[in-house]
mmCIF file of the N, C-alpha and C atoms, coordinates in Angstrom:
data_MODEL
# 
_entry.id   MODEL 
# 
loop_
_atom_site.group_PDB 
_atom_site.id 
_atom_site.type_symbol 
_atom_site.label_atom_id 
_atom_site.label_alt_id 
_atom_site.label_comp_id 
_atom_site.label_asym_id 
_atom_site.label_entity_id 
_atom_site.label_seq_id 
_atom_site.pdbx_PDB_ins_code 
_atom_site.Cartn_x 
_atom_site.Cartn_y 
_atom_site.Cartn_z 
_atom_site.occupancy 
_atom_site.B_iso_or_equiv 
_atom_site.pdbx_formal_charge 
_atom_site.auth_seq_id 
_atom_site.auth_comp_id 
_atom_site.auth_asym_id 
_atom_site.auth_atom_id 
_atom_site.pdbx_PDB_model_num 
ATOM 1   N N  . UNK A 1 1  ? -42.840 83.247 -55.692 1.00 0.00 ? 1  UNK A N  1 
ATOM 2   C CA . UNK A 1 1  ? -42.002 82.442 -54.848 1.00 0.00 ? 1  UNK A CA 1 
ATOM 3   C C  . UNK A 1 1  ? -42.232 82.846 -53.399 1.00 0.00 ? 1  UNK A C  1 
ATOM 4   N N  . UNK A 1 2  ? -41.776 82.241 -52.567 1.00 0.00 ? 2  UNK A N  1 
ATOM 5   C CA . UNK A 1 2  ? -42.109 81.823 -51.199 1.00 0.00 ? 2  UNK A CA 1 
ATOM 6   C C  . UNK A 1 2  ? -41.145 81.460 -50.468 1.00 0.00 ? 2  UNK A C  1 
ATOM 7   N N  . UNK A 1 3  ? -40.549 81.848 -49.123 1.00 0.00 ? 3  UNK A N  1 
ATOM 8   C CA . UNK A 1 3  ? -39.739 81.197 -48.259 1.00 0.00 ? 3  UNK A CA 1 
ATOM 9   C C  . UNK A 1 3  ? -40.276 81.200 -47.096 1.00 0.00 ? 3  UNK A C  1 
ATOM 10  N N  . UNK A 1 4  ? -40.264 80.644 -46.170 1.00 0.00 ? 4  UNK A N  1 
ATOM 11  C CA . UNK A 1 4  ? -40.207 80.445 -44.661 1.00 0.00 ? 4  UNK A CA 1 
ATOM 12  C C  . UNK A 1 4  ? -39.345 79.727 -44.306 1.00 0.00 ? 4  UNK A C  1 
ATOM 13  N N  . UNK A 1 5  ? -39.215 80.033 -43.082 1.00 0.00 ? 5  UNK A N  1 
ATOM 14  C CA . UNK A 1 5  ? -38.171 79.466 -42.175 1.00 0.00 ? 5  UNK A CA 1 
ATOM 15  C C  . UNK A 1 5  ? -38.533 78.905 -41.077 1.00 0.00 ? 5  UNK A C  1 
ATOM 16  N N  . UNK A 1 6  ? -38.087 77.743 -40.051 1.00 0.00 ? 6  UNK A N  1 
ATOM 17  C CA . UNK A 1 6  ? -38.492 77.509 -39.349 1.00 0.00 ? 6  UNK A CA 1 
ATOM 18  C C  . UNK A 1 6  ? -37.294 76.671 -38.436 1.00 0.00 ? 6  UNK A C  1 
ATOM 19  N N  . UNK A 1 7  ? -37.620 76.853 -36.653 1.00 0.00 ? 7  UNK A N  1 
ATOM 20  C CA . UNK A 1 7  ? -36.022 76.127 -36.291 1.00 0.00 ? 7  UNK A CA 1 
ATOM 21  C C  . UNK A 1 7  ? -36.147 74.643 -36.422 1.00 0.00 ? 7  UNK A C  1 
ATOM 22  N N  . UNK A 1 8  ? -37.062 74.044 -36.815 1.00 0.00 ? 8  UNK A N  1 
ATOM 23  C CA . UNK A 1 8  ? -36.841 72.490 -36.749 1.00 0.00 ? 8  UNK A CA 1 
ATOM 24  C C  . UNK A 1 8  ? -36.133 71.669 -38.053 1.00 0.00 ? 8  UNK A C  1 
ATOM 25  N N  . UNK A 1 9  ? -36.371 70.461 -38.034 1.00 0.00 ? 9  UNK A N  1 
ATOM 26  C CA . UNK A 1 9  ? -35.847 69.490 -38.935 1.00 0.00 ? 9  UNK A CA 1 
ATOM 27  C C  . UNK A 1 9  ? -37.388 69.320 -39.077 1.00 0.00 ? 9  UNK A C  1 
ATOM 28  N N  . UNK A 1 10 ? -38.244 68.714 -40.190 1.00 0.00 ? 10 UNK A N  1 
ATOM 29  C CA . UNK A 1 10 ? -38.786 68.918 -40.472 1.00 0.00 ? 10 UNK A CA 1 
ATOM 30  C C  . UNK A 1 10 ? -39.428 67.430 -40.955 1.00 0.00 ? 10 UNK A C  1 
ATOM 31  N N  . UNK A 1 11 ? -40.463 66.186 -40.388 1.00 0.00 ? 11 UNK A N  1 
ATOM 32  C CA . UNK A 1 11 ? -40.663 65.288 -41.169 1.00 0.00 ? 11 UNK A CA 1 
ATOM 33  C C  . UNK A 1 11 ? -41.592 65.630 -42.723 1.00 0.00 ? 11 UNK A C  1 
ATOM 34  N N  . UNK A 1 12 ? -41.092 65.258 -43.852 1.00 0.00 ? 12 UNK A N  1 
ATOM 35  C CA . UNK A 1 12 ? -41.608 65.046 -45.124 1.00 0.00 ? 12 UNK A CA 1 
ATOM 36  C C  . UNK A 1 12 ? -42.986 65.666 -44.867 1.00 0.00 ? 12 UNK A C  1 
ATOM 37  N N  . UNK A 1 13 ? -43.747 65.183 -44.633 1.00 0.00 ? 13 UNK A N  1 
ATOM 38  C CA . UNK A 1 13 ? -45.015 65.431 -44.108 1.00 0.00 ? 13 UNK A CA 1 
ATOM 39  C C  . UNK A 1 13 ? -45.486 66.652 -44.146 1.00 0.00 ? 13 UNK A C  1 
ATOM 40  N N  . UNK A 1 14 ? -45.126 67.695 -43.129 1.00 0.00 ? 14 UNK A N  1 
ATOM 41  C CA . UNK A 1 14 ? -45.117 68.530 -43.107 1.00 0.00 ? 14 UNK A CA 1 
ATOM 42  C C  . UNK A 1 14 ? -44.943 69.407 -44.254 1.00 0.00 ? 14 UNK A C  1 
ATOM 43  N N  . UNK A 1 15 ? -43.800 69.273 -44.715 1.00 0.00 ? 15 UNK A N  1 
ATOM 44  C CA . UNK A 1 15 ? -43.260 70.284 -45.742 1.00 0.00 ? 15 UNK A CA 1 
ATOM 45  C C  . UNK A 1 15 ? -44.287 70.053 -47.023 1.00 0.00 ? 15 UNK A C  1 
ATOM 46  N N  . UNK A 1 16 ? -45.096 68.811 -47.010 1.00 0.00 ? 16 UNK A N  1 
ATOM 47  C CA . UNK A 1 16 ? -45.604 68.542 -48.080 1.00 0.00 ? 16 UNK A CA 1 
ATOM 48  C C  . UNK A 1 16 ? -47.342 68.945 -48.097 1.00 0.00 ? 16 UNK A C  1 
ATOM 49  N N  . UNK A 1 17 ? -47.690 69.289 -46.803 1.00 0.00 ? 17 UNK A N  1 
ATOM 50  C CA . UNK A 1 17 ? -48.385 70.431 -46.485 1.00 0.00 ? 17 UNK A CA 1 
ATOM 51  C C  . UNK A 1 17 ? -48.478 71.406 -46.352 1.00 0.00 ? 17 UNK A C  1 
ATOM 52  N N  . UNK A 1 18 ? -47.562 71.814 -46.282 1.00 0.00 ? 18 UNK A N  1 
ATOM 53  C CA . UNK A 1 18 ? -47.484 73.540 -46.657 1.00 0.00 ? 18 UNK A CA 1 
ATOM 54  C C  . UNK A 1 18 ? -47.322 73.622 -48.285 1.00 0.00 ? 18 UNK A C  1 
ATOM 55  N N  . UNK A 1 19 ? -46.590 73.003 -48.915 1.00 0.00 ? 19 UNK A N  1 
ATOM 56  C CA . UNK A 1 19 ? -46.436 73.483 -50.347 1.00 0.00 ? 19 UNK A CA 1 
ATOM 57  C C  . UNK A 1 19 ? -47.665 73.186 -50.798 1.00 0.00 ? 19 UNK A C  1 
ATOM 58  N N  . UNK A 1 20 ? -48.614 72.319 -50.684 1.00 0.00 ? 20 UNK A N  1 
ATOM 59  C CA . UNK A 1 20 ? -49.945 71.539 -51.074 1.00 0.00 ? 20 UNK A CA 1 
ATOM 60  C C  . UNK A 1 20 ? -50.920 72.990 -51.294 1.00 0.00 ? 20 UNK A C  1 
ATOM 61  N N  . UNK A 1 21 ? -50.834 73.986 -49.938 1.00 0.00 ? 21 UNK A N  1 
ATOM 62  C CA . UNK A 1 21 ? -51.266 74.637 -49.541 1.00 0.00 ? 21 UNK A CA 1 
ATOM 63  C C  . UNK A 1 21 ? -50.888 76.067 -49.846 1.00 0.00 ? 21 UNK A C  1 
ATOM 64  N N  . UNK A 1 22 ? -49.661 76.517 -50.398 1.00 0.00 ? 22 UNK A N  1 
ATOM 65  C CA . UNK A 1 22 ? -49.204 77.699 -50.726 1.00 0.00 ? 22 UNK A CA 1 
ATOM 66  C C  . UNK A 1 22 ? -49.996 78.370 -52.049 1.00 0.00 ? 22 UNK A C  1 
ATOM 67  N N  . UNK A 1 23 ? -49.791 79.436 -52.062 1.00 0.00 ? 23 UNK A N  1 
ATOM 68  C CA . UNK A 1 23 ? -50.164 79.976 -53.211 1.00 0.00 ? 23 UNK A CA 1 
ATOM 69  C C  . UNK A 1 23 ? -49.374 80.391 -54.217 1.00 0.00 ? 23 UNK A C  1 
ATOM 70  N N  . UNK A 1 24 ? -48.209 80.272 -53.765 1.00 0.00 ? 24 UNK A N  1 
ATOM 71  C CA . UNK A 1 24 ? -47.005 80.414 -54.698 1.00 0.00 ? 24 UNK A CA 1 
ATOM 72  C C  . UNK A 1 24 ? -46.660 79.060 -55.633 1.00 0.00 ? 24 UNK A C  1 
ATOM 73  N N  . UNK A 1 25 ? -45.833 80.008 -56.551 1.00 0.00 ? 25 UNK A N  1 
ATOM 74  C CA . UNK A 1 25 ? -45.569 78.608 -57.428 1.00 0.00 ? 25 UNK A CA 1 
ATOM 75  C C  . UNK A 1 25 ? -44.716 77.585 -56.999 1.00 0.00 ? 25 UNK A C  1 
ATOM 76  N N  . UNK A 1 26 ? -43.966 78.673 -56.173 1.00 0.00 ? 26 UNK A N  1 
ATOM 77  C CA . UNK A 1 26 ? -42.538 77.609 -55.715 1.00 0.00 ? 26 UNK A CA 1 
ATOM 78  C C  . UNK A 1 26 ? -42.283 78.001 -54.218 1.00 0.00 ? 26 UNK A C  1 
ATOM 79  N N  . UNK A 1 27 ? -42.092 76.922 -53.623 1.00 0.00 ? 27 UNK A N  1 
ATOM 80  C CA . UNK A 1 27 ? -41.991 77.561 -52.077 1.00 0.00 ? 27 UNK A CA 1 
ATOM 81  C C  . UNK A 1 27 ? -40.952 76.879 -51.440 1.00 0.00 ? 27 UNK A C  1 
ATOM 82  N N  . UNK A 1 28 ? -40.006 77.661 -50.605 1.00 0.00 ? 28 UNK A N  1 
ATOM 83  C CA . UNK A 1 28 ? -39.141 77.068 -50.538 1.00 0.00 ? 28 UNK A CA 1 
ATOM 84  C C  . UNK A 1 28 ? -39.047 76.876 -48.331 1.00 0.00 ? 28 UNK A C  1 
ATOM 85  N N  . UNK A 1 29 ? -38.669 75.589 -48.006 1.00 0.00 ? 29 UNK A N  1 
ATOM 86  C CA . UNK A 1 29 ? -38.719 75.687 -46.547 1.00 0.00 ? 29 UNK A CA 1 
ATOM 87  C C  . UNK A 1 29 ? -37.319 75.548 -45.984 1.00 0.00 ? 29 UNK A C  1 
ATOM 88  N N  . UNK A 1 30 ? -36.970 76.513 -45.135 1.00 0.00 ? 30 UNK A N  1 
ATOM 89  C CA . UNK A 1 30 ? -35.561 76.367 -44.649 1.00 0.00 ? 30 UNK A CA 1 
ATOM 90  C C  . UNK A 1 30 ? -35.642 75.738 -43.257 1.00 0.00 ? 30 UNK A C  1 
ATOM 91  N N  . UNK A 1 31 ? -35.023 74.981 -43.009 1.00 0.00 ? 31 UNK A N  1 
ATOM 92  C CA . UNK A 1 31 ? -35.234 73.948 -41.784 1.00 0.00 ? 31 UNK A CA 1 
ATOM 93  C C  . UNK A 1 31 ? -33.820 74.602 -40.935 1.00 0.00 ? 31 UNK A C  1 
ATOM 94  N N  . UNK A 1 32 ? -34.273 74.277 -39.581 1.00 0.00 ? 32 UNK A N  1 
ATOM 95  C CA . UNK A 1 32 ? -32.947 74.561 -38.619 1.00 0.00 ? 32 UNK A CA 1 
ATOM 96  C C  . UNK A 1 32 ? -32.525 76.000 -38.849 1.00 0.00 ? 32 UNK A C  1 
ATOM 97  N N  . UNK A 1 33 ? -33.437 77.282 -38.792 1.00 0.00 ? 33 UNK A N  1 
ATOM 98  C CA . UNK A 1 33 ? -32.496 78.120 -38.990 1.00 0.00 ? 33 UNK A CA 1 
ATOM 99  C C  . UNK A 1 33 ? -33.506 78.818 -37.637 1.00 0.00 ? 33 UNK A C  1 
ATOM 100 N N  . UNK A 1 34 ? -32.105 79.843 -37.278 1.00 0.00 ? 34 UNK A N  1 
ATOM 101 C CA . UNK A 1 34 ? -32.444 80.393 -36.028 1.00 0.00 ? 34 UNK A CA 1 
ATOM 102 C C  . UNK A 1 34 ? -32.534 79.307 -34.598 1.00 0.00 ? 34 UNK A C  1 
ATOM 103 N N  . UNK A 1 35 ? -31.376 78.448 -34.952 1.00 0.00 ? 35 UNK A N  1 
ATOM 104 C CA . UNK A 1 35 ? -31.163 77.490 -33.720 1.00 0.00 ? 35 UNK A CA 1 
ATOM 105 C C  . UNK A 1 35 ? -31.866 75.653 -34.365 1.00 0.00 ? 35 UNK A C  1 
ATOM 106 N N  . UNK A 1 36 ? -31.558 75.162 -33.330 1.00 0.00 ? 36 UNK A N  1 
ATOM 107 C CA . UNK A 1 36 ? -31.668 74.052 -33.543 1.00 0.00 ? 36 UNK A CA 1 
ATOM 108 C C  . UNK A 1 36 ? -32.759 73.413 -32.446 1.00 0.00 ? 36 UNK A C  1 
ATOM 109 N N  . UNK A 1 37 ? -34.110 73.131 -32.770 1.00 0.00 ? 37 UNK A N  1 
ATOM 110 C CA . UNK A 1 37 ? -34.964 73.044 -32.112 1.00 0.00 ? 37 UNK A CA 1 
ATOM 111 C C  . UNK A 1 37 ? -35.493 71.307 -31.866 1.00 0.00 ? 37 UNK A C  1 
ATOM 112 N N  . UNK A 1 38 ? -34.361 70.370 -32.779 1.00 0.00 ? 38 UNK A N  1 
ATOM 113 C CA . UNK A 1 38 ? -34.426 69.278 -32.888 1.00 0.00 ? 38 UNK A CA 1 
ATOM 114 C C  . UNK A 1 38 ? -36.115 68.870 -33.985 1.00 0.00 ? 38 UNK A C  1 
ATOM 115 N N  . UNK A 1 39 ? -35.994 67.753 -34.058 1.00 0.00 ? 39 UNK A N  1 
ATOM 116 C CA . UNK A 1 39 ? -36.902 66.921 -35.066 1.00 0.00 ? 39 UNK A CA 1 
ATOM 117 C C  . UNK A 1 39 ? -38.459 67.168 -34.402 1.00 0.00 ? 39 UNK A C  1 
ATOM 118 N N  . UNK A 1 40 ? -39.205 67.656 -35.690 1.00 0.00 ? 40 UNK A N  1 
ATOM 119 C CA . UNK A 1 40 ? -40.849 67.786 -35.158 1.00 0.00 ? 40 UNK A CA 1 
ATOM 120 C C  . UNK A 1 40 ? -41.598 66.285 -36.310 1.00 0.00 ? 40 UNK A C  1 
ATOM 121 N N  . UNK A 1 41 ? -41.557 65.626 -35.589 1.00 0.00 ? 41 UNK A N  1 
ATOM 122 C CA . UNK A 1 41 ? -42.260 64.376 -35.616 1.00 0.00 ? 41 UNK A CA 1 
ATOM 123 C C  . UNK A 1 41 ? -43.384 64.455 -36.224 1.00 0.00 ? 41 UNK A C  1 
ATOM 124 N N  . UNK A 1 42 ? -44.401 63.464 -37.018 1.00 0.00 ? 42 UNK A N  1 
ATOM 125 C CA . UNK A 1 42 ? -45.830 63.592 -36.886 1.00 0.00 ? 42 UNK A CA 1 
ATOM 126 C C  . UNK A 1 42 ? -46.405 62.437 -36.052 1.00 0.00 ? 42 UNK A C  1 
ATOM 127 N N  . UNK A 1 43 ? -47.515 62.568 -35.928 1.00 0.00 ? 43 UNK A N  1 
ATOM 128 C CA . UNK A 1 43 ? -48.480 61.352 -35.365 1.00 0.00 ? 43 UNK A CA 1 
ATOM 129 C C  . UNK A 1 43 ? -48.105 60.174 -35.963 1.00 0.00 ? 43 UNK A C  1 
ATOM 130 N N  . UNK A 1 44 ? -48.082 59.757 -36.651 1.00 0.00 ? 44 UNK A N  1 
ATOM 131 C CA . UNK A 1 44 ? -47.789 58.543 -37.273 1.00 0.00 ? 44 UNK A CA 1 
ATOM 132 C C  . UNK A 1 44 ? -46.431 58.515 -37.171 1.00 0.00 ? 44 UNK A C  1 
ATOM 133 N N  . UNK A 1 45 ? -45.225 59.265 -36.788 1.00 0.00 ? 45 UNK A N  1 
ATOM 134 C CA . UNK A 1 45 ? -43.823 58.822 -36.433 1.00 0.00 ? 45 UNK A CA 1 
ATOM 135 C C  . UNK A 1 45 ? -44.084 58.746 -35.001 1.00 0.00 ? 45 UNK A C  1 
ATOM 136 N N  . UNK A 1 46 ? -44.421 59.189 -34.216 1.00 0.00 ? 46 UNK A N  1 
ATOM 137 C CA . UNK A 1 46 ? -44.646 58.964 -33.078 1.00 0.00 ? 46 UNK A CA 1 
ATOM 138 C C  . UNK A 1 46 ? -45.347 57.774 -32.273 1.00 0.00 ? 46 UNK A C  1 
ATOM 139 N N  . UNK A 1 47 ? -46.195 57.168 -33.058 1.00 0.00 ? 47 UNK A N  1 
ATOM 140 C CA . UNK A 1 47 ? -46.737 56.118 -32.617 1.00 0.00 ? 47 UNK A CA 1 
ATOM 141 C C  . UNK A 1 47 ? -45.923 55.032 -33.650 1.00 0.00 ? 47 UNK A C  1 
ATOM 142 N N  . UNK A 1 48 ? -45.500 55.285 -34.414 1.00 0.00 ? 48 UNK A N  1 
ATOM 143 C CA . UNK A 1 48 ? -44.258 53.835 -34.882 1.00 0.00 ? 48 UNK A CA 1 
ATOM 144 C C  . UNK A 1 48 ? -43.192 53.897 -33.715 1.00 0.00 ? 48 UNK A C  1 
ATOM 145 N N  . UNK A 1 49 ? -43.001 55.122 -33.292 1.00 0.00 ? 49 UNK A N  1 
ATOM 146 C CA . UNK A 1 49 ? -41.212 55.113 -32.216 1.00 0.00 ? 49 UNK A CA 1 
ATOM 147 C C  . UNK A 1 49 ? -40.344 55.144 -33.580 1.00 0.00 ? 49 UNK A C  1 
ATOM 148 N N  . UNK A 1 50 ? -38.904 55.140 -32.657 1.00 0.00 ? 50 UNK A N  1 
ATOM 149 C CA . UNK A 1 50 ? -37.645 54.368 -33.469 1.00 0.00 ? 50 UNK A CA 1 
ATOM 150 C C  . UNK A 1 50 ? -37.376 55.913 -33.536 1.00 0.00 ? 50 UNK A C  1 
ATOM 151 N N  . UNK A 1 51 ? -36.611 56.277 -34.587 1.00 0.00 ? 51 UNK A N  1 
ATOM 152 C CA . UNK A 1 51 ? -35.344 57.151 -34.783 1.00 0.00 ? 51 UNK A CA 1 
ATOM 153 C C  . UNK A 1 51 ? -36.220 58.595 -34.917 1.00 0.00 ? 51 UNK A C  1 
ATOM 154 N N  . UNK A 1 52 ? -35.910 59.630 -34.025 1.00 0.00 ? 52 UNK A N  1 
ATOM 155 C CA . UNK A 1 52 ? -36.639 60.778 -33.696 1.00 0.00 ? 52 UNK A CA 1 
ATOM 156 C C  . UNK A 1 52 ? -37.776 61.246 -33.273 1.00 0.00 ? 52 UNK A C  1 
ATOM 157 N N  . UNK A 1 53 ? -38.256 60.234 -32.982 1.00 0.00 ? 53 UNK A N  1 
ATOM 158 C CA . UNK A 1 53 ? -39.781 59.879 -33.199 1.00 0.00 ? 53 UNK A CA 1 
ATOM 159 C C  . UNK A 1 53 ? -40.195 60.245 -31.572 1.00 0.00 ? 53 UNK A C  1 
ATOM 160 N N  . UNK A 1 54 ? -39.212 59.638 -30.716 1.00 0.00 ? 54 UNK A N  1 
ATOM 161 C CA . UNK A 1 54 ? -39.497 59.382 -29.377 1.00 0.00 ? 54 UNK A CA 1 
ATOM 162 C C  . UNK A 1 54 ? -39.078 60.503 -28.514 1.00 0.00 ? 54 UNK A C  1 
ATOM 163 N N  . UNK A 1 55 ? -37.763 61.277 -28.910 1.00 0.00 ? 55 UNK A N  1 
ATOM 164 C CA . UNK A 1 55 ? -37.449 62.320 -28.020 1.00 0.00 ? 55 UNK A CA 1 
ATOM 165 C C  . UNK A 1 55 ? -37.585 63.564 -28.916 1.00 0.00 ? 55 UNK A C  1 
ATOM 166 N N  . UNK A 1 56 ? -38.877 64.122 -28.915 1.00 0.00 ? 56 UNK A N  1 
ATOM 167 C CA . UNK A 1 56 ? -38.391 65.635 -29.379 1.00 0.00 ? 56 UNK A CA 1 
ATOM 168 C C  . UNK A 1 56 ? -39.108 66.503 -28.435 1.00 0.00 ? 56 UNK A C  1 
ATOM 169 N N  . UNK A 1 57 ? -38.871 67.833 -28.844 1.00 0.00 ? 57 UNK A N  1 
ATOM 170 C CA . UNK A 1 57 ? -39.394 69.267 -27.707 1.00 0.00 ? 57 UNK A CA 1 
ATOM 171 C C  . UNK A 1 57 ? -40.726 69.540 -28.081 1.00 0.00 ? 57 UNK A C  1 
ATOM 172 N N  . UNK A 1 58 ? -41.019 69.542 -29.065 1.00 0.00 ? 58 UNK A N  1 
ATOM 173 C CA . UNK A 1 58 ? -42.219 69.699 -29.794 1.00 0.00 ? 58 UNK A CA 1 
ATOM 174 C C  . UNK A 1 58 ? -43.026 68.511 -30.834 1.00 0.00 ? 58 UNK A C  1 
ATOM 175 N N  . UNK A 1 59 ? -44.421 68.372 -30.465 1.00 0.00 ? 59 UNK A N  1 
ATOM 176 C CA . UNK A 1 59 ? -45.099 67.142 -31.415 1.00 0.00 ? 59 UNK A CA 1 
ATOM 177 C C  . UNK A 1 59 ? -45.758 67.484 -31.953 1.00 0.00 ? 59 UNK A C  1 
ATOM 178 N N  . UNK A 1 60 ? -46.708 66.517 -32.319 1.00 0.00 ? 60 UNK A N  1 
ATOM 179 C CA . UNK A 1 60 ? -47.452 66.340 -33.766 1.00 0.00 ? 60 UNK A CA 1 
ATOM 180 C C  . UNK A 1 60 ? -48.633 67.984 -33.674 1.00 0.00 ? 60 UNK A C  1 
ATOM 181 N N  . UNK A 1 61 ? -49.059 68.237 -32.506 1.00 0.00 ? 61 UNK A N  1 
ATOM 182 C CA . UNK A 1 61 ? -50.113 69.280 -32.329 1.00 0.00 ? 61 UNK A CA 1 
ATOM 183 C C  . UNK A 1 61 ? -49.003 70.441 -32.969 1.00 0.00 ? 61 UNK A C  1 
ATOM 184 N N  . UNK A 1 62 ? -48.367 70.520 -31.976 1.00 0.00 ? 62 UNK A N  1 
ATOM 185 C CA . UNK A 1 62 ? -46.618 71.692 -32.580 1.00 0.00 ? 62 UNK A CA 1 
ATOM 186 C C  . UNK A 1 62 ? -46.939 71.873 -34.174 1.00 0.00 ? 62 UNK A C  1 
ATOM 187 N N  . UNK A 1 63 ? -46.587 70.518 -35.100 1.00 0.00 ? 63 UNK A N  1 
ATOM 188 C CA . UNK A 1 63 ? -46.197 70.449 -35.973 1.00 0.00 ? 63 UNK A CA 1 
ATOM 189 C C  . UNK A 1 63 ? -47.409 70.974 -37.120 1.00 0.00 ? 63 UNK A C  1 
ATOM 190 N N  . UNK A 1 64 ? -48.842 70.809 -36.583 1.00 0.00 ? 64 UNK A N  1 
ATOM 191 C CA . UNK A 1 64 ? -49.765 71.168 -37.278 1.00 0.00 ? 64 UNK A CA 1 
ATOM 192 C C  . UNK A 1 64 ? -49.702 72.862 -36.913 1.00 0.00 ? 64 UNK A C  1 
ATOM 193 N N  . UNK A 1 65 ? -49.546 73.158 -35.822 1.00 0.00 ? 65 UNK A N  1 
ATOM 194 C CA . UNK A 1 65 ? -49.705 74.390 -35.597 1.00 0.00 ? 65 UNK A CA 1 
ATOM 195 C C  . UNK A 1 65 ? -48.408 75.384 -36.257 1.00 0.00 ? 65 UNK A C  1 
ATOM 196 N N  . UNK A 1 66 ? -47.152 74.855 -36.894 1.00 0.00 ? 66 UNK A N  1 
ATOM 197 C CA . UNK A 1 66 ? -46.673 75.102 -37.420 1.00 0.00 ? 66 UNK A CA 1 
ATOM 198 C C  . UNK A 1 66 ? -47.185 75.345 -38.947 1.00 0.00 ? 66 UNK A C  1 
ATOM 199 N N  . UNK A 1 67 ? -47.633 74.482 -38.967 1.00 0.00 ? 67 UNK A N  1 
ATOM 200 C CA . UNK A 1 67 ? -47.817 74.278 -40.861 1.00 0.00 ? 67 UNK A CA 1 
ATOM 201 C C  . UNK A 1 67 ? -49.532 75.276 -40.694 1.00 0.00 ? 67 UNK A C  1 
ATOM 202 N N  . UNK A 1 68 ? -49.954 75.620 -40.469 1.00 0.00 ? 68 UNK A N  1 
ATOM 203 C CA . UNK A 1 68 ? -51.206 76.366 -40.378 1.00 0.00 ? 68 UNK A CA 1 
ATOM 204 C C  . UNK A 1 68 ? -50.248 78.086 -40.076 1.00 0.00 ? 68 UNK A C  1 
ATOM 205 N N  . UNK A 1 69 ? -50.113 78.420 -39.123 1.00 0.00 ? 69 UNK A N  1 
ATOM 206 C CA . UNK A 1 69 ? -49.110 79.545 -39.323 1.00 0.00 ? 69 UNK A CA 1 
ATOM 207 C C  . UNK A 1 69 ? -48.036 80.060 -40.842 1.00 0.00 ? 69 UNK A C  1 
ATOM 208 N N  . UNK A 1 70 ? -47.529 78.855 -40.812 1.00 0.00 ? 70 UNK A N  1 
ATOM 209 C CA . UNK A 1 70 ? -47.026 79.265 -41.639 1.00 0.00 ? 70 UNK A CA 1 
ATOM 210 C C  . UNK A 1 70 ? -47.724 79.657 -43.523 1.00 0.00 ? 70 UNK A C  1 
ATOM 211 N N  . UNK A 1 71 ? -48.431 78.272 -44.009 1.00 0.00 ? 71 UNK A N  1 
ATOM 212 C CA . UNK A 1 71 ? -49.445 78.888 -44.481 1.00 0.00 ? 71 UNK A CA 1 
ATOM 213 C C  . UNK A 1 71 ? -49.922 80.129 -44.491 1.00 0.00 ? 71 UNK A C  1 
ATOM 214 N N  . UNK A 1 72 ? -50.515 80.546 -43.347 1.00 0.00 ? 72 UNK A N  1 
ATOM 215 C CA . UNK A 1 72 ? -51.599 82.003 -43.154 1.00 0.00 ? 72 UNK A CA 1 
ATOM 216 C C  . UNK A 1 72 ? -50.485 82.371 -43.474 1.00 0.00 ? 72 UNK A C  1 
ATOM 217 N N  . UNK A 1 73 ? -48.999 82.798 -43.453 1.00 0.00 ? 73 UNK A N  1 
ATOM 218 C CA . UNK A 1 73 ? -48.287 83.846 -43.496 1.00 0.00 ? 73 UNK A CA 1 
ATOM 219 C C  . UNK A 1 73 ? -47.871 83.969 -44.564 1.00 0.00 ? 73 UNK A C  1 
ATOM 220 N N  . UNK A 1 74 ? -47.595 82.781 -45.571 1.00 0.00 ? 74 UNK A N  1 
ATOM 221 C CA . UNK A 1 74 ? -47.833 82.516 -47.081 1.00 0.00 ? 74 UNK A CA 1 
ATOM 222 C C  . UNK A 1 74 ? -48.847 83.147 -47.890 1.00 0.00 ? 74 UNK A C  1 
ATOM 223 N N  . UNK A 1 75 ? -49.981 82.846 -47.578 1.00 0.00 ? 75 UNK A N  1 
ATOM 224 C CA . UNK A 1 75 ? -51.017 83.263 -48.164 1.00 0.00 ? 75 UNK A CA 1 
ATOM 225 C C  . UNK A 1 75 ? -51.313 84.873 -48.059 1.00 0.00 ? 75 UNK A C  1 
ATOM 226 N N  . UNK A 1 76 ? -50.852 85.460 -46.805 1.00 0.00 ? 76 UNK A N  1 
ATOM 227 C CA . UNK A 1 76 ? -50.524 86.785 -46.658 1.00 0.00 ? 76 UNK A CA 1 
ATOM 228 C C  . UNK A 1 76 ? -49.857 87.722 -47.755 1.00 0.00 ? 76 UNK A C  1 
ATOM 229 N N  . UNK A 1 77 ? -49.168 87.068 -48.198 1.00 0.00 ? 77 UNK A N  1 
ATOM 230 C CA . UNK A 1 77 ? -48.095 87.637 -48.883 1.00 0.00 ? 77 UNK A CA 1 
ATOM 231 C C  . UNK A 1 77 ? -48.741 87.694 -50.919 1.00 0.00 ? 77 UNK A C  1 
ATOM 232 N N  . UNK A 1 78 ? -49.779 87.001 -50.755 1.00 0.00 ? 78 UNK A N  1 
ATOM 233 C CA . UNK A 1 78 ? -50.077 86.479 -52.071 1.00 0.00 ? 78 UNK A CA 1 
ATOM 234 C C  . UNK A 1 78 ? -51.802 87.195 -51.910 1.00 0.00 ? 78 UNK A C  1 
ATOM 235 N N  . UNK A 1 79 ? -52.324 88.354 -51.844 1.00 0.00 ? 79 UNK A N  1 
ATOM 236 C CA . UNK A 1 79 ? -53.618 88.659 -51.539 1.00 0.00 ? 79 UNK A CA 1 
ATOM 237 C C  . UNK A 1 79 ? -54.589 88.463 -52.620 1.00 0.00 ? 79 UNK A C  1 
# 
């Protein structure tokens, strides 16, 4: 098993790349913890617009560079 944490809300997307990618059986992602960093979007929410899509702190580059970190730190744990 597996946890990370991370401060955002998290589109589907994402989360479904990291588990794709874990080495664990079960991995679990905790969203919003350690503050509230608002919604990390992907490319394809961002170029539709509409609901979160348009105002966040961090984007789609953010969001890959999230899910690659976190990974490596997954896979760390599993040698």
């Amino acid at each position: 098993m597996a946890l990370a944490t991370n401060p955002f809300e998290l589109y589907h997307d994402y989360a479904t790349r990291i588990e794709a990618r874990s080495p664990a059986l079960l991995t679990l992602l905790i969203q919003i913890s350690g503050g509230q960093s608002g919604y990390l979007p992907t490319a394809r929410a961002v170029q539709g617009g509409g609901y979160s899509a348009d105002q966040y702190v961090v984007g789609p580059d953010g969001g890959q560079a999230l899910v690659e970190a976190t990974v490596k730190g997954i896979q760390a744990l599993f040698p």
